[in-house]
C-alpha beads as a LAMMPS data file, in Angstrom:
LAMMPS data file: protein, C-alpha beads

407 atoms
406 bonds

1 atom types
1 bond types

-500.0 500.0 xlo xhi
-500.0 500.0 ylo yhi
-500.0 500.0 zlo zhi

Masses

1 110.0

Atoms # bond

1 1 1 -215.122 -316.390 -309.008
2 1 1 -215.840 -313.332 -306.695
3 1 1 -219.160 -314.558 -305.921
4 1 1 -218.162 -317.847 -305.023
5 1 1 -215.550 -315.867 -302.867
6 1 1 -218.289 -314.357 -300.735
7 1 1 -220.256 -317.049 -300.678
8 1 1 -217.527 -319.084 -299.148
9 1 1 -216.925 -315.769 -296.515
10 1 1 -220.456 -316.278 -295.647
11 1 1 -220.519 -319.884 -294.957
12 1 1 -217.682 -320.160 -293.031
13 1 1 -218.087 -316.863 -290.977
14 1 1 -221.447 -318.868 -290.098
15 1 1 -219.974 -321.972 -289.293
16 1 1 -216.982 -320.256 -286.705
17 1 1 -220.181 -318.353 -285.018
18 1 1 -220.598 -321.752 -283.423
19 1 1 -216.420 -323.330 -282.940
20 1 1 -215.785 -319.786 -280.705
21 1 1 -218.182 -320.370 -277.732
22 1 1 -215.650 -322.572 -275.387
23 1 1 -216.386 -322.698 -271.924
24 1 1 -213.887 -324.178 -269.420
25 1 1 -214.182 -325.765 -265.655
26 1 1 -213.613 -322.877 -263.522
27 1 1 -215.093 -321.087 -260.428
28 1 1 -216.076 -317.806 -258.963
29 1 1 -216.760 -316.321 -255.232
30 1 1 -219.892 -314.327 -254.385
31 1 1 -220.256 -311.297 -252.235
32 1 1 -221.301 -314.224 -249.783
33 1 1 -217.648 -315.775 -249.775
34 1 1 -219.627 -318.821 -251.449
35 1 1 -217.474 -320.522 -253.854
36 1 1 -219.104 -321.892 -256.916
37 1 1 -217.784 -324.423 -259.487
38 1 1 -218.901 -323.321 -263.166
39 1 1 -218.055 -323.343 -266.797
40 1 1 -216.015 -319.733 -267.719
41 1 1 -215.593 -318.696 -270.877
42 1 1 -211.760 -317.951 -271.118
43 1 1 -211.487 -315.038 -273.604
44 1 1 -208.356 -314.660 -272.499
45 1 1 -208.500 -311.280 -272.051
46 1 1 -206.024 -308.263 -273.235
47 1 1 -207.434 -305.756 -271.084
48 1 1 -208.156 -306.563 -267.424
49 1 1 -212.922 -307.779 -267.502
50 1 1 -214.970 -305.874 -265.514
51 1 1 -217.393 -308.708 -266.431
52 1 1 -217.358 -312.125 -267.673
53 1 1 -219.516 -315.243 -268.475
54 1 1 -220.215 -318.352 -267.188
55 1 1 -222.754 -321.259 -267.120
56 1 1 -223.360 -323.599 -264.384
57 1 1 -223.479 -326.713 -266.498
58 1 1 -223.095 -327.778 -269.873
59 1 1 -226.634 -327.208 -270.470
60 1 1 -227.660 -323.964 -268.740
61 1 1 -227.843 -320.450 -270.052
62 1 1 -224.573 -318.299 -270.021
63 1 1 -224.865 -315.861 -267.172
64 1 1 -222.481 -312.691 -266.694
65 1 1 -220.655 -312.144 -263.579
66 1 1 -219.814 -308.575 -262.801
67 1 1 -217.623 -306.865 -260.268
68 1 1 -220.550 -306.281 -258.427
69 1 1 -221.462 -309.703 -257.728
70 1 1 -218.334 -311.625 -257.778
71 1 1 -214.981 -311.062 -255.659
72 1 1 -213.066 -313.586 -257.286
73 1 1 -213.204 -316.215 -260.339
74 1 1 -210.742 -317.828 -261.795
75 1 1 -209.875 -321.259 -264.145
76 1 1 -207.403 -323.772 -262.433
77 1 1 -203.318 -323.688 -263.919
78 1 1 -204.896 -320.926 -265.601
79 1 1 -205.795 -317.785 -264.715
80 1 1 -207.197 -316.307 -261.473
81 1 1 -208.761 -312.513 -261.133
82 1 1 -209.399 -310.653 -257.846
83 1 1 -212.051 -308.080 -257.129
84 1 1 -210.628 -305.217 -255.111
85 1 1 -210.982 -301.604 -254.106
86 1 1 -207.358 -299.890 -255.055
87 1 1 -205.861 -296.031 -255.402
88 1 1 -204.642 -296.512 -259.378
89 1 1 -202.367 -293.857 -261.143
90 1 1 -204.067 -293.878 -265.019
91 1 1 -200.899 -291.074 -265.749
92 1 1 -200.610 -291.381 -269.179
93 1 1 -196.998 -292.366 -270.758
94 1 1 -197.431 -290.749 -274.299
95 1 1 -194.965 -288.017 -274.393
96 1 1 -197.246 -285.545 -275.962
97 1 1 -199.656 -286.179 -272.729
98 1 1 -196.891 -286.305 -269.747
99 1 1 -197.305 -283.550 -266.959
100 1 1 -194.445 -281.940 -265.034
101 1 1 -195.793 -283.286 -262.015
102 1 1 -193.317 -286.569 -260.778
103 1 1 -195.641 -287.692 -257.530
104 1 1 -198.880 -290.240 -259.194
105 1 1 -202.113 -288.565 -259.063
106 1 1 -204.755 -291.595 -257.660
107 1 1 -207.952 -292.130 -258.395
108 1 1 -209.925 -294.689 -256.051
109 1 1 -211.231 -297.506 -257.945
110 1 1 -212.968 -301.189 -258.193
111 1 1 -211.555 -303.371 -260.290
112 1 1 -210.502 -306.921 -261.307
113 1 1 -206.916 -307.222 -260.690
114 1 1 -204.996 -310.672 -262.471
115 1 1 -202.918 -312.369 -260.008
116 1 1 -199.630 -313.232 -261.572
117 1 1 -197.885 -314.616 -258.119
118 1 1 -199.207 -315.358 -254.925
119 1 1 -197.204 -316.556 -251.588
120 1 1 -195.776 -314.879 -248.693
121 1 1 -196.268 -311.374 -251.123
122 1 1 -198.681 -311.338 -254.032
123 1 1 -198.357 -309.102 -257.731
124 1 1 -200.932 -308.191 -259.091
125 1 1 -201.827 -306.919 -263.002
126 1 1 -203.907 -304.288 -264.434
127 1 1 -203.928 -303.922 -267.777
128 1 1 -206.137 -300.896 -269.870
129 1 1 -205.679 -300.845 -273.458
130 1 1 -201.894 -298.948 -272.758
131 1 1 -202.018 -298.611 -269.584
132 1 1 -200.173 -300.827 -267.598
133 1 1 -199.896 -301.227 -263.478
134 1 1 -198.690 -303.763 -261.449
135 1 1 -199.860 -304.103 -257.462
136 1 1 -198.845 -305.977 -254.392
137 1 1 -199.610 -306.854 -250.965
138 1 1 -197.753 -309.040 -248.367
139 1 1 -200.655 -311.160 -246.360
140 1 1 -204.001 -309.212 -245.385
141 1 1 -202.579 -305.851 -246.041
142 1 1 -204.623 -303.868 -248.724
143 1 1 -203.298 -303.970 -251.963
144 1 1 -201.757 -301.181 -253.130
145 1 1 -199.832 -299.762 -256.488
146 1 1 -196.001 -300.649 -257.274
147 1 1 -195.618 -296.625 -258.529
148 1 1 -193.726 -296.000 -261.884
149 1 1 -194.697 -293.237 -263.572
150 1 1 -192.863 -290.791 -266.532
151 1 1 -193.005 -286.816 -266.446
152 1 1 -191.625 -283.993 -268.206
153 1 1 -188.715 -281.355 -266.675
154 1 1 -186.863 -278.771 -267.535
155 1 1 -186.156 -278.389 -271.369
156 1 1 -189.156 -280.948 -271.816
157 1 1 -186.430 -283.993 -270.903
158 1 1 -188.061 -287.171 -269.427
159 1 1 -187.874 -288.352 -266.416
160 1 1 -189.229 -291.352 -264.211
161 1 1 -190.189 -291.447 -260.732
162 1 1 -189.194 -295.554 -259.696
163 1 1 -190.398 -295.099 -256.839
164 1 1 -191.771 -299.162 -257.100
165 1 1 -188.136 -300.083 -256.527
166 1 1 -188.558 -298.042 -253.105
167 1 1 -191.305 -299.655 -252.326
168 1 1 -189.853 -303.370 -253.096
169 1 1 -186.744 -302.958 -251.100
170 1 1 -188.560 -301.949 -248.249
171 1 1 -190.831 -304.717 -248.448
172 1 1 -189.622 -307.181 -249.609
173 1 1 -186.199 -307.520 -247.874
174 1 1 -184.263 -310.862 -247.672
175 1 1 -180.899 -312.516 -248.019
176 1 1 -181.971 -314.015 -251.777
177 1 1 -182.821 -310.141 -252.781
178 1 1 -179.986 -307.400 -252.878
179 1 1 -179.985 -304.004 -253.599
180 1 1 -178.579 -303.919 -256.977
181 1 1 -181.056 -306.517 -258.049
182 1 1 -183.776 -303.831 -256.949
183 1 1 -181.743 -300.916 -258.345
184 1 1 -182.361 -302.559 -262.077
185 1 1 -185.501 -303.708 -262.113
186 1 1 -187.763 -302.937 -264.581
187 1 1 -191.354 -302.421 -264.050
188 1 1 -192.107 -305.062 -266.268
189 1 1 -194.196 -308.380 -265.706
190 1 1 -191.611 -311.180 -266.199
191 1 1 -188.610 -308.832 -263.680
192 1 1 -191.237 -307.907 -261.345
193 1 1 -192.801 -311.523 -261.027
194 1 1 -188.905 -312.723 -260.753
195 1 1 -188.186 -310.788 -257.543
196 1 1 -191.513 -311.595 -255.829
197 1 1 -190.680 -315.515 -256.965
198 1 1 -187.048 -314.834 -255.092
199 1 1 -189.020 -313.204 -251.545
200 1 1 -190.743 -316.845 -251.722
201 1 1 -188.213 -318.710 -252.335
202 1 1 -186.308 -316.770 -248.996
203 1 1 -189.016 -318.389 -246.836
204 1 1 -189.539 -321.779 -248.673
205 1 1 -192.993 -320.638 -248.930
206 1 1 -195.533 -322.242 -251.450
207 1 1 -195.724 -320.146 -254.548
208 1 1 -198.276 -320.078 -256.754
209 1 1 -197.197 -318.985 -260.463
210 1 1 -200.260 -318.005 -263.058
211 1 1 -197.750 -316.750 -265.418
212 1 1 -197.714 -318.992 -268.455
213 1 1 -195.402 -322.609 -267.820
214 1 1 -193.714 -321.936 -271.259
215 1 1 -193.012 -319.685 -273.275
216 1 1 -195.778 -320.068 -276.240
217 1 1 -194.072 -320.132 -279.801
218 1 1 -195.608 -316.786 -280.808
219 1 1 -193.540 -316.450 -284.374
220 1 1 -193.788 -318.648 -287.622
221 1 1 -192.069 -319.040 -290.687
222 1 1 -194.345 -320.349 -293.467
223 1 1 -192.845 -321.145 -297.345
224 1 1 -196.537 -321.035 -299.184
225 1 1 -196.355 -321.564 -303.112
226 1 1 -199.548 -321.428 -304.988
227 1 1 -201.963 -321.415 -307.674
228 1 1 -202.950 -317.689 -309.150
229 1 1 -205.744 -317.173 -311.379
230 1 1 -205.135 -314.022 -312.907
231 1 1 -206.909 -311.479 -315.508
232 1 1 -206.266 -308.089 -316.917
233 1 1 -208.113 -305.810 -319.148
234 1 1 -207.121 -302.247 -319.741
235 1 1 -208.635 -299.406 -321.664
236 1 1 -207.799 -295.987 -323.229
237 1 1 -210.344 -292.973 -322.700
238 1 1 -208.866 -291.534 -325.935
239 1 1 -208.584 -294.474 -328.353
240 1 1 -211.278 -297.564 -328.018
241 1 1 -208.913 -299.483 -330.679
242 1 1 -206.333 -299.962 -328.003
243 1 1 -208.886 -301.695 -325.286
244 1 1 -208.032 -305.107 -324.743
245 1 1 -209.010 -308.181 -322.658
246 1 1 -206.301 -310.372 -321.783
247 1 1 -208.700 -312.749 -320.207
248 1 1 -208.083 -315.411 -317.698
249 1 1 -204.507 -316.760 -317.090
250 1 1 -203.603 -319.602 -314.148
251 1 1 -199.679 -319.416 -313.100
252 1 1 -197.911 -320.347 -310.369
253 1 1 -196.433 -317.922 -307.839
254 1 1 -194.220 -318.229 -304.142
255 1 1 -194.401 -316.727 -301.004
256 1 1 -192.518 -317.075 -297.667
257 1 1 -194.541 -315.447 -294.348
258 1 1 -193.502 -314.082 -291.307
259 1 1 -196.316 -314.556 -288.683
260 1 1 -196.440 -312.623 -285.136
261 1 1 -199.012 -314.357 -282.941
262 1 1 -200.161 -311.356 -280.416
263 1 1 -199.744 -312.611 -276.938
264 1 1 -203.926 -312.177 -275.939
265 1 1 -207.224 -313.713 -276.726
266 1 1 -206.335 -317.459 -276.713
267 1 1 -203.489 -316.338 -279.571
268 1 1 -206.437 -315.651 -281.888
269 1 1 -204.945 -312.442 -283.859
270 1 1 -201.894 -312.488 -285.579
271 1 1 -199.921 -309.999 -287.816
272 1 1 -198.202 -311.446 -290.777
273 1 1 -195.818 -309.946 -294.083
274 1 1 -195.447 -312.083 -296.638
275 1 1 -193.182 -311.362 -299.610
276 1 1 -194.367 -312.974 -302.767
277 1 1 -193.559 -313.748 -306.697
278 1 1 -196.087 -313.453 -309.343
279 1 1 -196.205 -313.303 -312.956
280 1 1 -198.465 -312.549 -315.528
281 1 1 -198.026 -312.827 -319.341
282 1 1 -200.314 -312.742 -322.056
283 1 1 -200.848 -311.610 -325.598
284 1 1 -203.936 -310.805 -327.855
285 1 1 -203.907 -309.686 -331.563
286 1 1 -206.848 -307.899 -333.047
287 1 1 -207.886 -306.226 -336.565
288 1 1 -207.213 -302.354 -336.657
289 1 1 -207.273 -299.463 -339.059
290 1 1 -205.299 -297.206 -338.084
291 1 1 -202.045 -299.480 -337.568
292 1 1 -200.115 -300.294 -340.534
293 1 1 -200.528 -303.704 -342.200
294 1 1 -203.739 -303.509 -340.275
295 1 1 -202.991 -306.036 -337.479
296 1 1 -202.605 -304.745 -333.584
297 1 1 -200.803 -307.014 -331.394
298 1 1 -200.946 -306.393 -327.524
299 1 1 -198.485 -308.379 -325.332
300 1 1 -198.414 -307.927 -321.391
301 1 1 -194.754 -309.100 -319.646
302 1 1 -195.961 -308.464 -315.662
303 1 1 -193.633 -309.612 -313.071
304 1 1 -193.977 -308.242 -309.613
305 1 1 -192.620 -308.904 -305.428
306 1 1 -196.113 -308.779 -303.725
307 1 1 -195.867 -307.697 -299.809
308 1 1 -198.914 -308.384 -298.120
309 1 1 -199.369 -307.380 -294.522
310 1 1 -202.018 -309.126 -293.097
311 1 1 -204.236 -309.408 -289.708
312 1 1 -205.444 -312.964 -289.324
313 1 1 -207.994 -314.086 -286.677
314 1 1 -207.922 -317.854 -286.018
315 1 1 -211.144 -319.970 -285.493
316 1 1 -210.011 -322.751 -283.262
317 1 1 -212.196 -326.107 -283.622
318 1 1 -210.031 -328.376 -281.249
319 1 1 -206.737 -328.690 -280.163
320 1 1 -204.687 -329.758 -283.672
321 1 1 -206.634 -327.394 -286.189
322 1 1 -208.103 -324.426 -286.796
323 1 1 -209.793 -321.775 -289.586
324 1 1 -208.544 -318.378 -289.920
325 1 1 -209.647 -315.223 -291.615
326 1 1 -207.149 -312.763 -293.311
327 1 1 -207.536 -309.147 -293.995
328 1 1 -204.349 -307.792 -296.070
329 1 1 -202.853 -304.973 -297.686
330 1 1 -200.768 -305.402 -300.627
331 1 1 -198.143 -303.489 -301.151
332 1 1 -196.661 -304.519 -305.213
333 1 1 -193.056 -303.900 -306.796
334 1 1 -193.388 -304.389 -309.992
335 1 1 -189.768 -305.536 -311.990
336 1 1 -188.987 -304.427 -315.558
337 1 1 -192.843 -305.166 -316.674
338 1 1 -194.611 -303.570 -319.499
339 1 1 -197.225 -303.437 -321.783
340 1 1 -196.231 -303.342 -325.346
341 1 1 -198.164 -302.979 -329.081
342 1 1 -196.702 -303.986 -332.220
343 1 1 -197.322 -303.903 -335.782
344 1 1 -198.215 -307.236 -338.165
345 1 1 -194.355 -307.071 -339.041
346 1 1 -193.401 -307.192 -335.332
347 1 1 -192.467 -303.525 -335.171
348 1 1 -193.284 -301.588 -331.557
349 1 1 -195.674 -298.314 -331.587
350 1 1 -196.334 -298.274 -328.018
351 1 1 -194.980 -299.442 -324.682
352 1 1 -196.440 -299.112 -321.249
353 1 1 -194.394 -299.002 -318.182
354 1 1 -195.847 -301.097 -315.646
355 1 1 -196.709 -298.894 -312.200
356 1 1 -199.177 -300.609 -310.063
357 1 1 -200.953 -299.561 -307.152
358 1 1 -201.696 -301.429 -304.089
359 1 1 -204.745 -302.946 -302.984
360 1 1 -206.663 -304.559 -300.032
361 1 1 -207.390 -308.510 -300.017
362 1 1 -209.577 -311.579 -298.002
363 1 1 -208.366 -314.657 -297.716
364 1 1 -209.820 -317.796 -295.839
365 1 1 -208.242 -320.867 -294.572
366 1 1 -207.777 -323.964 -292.558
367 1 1 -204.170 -324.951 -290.182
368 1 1 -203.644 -328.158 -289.359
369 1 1 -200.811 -328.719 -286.116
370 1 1 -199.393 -325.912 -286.695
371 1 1 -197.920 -327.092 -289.860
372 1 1 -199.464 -327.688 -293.099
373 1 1 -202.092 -325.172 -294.127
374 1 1 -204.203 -323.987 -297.440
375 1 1 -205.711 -320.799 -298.331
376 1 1 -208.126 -318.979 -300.547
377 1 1 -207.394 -315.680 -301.126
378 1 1 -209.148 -312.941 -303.245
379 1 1 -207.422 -309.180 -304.328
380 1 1 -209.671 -306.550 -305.150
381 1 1 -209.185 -304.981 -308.325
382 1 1 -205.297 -303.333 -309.079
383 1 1 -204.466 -300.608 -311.166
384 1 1 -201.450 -301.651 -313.358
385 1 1 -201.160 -298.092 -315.348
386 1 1 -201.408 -295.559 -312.679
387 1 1 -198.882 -293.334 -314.219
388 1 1 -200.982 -293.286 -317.328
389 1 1 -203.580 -290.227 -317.720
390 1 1 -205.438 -291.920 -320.453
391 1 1 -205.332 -295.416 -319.676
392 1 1 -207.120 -297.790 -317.062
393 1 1 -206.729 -301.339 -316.033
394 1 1 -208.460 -303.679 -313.937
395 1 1 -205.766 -306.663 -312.407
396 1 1 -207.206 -309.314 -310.236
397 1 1 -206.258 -311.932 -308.690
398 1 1 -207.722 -315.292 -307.089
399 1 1 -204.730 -317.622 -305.295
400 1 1 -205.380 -321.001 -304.056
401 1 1 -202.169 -320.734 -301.137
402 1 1 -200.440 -324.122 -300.041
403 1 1 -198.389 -323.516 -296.349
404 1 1 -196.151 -325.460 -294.591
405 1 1 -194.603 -323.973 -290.783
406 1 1 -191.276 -325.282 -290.311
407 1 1 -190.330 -322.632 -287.274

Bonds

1 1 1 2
2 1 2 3
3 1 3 4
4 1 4 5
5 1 5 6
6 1 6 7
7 1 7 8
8 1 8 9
9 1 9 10
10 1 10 11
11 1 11 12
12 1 12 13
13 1 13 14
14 1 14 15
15 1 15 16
16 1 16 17
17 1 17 18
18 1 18 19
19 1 19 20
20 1 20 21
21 1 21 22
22 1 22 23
23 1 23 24
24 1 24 25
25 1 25 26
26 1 26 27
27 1 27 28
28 1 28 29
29 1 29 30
30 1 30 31
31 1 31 32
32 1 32 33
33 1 33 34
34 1 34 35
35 1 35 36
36 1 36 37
37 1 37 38
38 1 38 39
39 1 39 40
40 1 40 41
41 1 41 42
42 1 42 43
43 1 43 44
44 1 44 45
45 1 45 46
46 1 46 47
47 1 47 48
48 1 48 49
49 1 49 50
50 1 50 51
51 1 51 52
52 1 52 53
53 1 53 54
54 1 54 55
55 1 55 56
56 1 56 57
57 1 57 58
58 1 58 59
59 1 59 60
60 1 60 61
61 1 61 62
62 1 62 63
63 1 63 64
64 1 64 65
65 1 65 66
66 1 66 67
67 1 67 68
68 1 68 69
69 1 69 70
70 1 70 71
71 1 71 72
72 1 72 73
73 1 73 74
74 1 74 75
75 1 75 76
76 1 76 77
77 1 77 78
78 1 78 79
79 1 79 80
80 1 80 81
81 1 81 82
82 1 82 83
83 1 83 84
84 1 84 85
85 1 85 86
86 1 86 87
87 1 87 88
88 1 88 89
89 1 89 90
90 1 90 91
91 1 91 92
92 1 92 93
93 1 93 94
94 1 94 95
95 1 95 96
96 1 96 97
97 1 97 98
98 1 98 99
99 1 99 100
100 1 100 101
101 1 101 102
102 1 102 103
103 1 103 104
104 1 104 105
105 1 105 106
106 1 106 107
107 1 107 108
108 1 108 109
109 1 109 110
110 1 110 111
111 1 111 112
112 1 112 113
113 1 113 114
114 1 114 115
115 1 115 116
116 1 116 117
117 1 117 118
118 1 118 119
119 1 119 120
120 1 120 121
121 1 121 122
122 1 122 123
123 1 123 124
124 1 124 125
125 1 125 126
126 1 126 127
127 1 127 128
128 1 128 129
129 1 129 130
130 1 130 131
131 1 131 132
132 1 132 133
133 1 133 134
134 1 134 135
135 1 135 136
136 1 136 137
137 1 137 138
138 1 138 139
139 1 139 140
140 1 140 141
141 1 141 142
142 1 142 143
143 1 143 144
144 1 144 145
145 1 145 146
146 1 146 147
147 1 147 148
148 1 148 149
149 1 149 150
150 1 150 151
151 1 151 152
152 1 152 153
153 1 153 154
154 1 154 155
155 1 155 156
156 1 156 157
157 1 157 158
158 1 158 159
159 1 159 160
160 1 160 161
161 1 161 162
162 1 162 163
163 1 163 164
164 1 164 165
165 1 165 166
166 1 166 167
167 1 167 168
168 1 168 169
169 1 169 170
170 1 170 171
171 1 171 172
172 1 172 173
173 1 173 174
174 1 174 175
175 1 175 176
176 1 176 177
177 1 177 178
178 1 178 179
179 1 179 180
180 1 180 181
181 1 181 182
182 1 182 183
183 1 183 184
184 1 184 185
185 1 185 186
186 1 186 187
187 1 187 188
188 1 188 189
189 1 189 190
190 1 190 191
191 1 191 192
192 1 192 193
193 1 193 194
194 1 194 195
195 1 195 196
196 1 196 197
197 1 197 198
198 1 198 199
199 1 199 200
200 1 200 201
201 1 201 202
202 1 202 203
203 1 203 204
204 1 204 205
205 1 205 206
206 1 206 207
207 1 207 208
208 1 208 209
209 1 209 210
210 1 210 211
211 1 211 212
212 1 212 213
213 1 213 214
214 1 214 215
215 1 215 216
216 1 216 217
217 1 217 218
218 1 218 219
219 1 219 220
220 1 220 221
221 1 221 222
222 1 222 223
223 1 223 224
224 1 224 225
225 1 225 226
226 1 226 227
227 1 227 228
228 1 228 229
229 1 229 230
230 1 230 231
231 1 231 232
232 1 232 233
233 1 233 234
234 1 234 235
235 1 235 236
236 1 236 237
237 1 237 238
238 1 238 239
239 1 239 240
240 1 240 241
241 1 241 242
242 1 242 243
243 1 243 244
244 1 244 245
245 1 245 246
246 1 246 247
247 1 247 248
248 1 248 249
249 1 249 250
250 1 250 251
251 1 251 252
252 1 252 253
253 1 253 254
254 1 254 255
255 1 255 256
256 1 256 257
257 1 257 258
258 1 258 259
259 1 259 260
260 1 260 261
261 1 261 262
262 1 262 263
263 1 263 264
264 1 264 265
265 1 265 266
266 1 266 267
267 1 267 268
268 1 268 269
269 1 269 270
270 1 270 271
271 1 271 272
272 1 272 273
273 1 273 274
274 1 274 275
275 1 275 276
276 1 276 277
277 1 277 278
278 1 278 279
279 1 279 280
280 1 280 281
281 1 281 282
282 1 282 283
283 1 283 284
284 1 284 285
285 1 285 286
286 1 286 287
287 1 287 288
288 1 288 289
289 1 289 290
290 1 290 291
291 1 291 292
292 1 292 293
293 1 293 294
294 1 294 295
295 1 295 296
296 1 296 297
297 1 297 298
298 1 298 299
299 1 299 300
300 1 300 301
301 1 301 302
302 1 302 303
303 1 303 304
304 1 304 305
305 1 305 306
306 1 306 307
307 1 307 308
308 1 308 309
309 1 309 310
310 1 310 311
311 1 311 312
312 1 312 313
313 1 313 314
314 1 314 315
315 1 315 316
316 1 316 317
317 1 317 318
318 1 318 319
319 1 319 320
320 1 320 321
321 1 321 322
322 1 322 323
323 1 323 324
324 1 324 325
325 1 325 326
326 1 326 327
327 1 327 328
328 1 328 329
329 1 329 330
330 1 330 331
331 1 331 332
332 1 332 333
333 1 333 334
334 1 334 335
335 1 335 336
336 1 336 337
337 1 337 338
338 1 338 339
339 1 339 340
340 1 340 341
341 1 341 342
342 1 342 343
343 1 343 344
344 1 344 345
345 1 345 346
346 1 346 347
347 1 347 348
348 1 348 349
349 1 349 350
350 1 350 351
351 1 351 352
352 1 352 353
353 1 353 354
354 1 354 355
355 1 355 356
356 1 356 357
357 1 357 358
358 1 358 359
359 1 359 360
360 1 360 361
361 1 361 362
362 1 362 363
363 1 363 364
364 1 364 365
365 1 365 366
366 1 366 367
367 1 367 368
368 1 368 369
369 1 369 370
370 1 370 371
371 1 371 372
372 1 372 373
373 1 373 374
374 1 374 375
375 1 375 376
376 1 376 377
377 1 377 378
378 1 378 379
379 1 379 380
380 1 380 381
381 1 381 382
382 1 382 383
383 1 383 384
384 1 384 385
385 1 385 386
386 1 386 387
387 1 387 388
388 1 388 389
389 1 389 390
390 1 390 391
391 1 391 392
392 1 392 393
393 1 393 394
394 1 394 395
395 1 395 396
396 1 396 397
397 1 397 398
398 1 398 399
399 1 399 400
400 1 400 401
401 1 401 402
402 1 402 403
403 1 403 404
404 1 404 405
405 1 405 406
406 1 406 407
């Protein structure tokens, strides 16, 4: 079963090389101010490109486009990046890293800056792993920084210099803006992009909006039964009559997931937890010795909660479905479980406390509309006995997982 596991990884790792590479009607401007129709790839980036890549037709080559070629590129109802020189503030907002100094130390810089709104003033968005600055201009003034940054004072309190807020009400002054909605502002994306949409909408000027039109439905709540193919063998160091192969059981188990789709990369990643029901039970009788009436009987009751956390990575082949890849941590609880030997005569010599461990897991799978999905999912090997010095045990698992989304 585990190498037809891996050979199914393989296959469909190849196949997804190929359903990744989309590349969408877009443009970009040239250090000649020429504007040039082409197909971008839309990676949909986290972090704020310095390069990117395009093809001029279906059929040509991809080509990069750096920052020091292109001053602007961009897909339509989409996205739209702007090359420009800028002073940036990379202060970092970790408390163990904050300075006592309050005033933003610049650095001079080239970059691609995401244009969230553009009109009679435009915000801009740089984004840096976890750094975060937003920028602004008003017509064909330079672009400069909307300043937040935190620092440390006396007794190693923090503090915040807003001076963005300073900058905003001096700037952007009209009847639609007053100065309490300035005095709470957050220097966040969707408060900041609010006030520059309410300077527009003072002049009835044409906005233009590249945050997304809706909110995307970013969480999902999945029941998933399925089918477990179990098998458990455990030994003793000390005593080779008390090894025993349980062999191969199929059961039925149930899970209900919790998905987070992360807000980046075409919604491609996810995190998910997913508590689950499993059981295992078995028994196996053997000829021994040194048991009286000469006949060892081995019975396993396991019963556990499995948690997996899990980071998924879609494959999208068109618009209704898609493959995804899991990578999961299991955490197990097992409930009242146990190992137990017994005499011919039904009489108990020895019982094991269940105690697992956790364990890693892969899992493969295909989504269609959001809704119905299956899934093939593999656990490394478990130890069952941990709290055992003598004893060993080797629990795994193979799940065929039936989903269905219904929020």
């Amino acid at each position: 079963m585990k190498k037809h596991f891996l050979m199914l990884l393989i296959g469909f790792l190849s196949i997804n090389s190929f359903a990744q590479v989309v590349f969408e009607k877009g443009y970009y401007i040239n250090n000649k101010d020429q504007r040039i129709e082409c197909l971008i790839l839309n990676e949909d980036w986290k972090n704020n490109p310095t390069e990117f890549e395009y093809k001029l037709n279906e059929n040509s080559e991809p080509t990069k486009g750096t920052l020091s070629q292109v001053k602007e590129f961009g897909i339509a109802n989409n996205f739209k990046y702007i090359r420009s020189n800028v002073k940036i503030d990379r202060s970092p907002r970790n408390i163990d890293n904050l300075s006592t100094d309050k005033e933003p130390i610049f650095t001079e810089e080239q970059l691609f800056l995401k244009a969230l709104v553009e009109g009679k003033a435009n915000l801009y968005e740089y984004t840096d792993r976890s750094l975060k600055r937003y920028f602004y201009n008003k017509g064909n003034n330079a672009i400069e920084q909307l300043v937040f940054k935190t620092y440390l004072v006396k007794d190693s309190d923090v503090a915040e210099n807003n001076k963005f807020r300073q900058q905003i009400w001096m700037d952007l002054q009209c009847q639609n803006i007053k100065l309490s909605d300035v005095e709470k502002v957050e220097y966040k994306k969707v408060a900041l992009i609010k006030i520059f949409t309410k300077y527009a909408e003072c002049f009835n000027e044409k906005l233009v909006n590249f945050a997304p039109k809706g909110k995307k439905d970013l969480f999902n709540l999945t029941l998933r039964p399925r089918i477990n193919n179990s098998s458990l063998a455990i030994s003793n160091s000390s005593s080779k009559e008390r090894n025993t192969d349980f062999g191969n059981k199929t059961g039925f188990g149930f899970g209900v997931e919790a998905e987070y789709i992360l807000p980046f990369n075409k919604n491609k990643w996810s995190i998910a937890i997913e508590p689950s029901f499993q059981n295992f039970k078995s028994q196996k009788s053997s000829n021994v010795p040194d048991v009286s009436g000469g006949v060892q009987n081995v019975s396993v009751n396991y019963s556990s909660i499995e948690i997996p956390i899990t980071f998924r990575h879609y494959f999208f082949l068109n618009k209704n479905s898609k493959l995804f890849l899991n990578a999961s941590y299991i955490i197990d609880l097992p409930s009242k479980s146990t190992v137990e030997f017994t005499r011919n005569d039904g009489s108990s010599f020895n019982t094991l406390d269940i105690k697992s461990r956790n364990n890693p897991a892969l899992g493969l799978g295909f989504k269609q509309n959001d809704k119905i999905s299956v899934e093939l999912r593999y656990q490394t090997t478990r130890e069952i006995l941990g709290n055992y010095v003598f004893w060993n045990s080797n629990y795994n698992t193979v799940s065929f997982i039936f989903g269905y989304s219904f929020f």
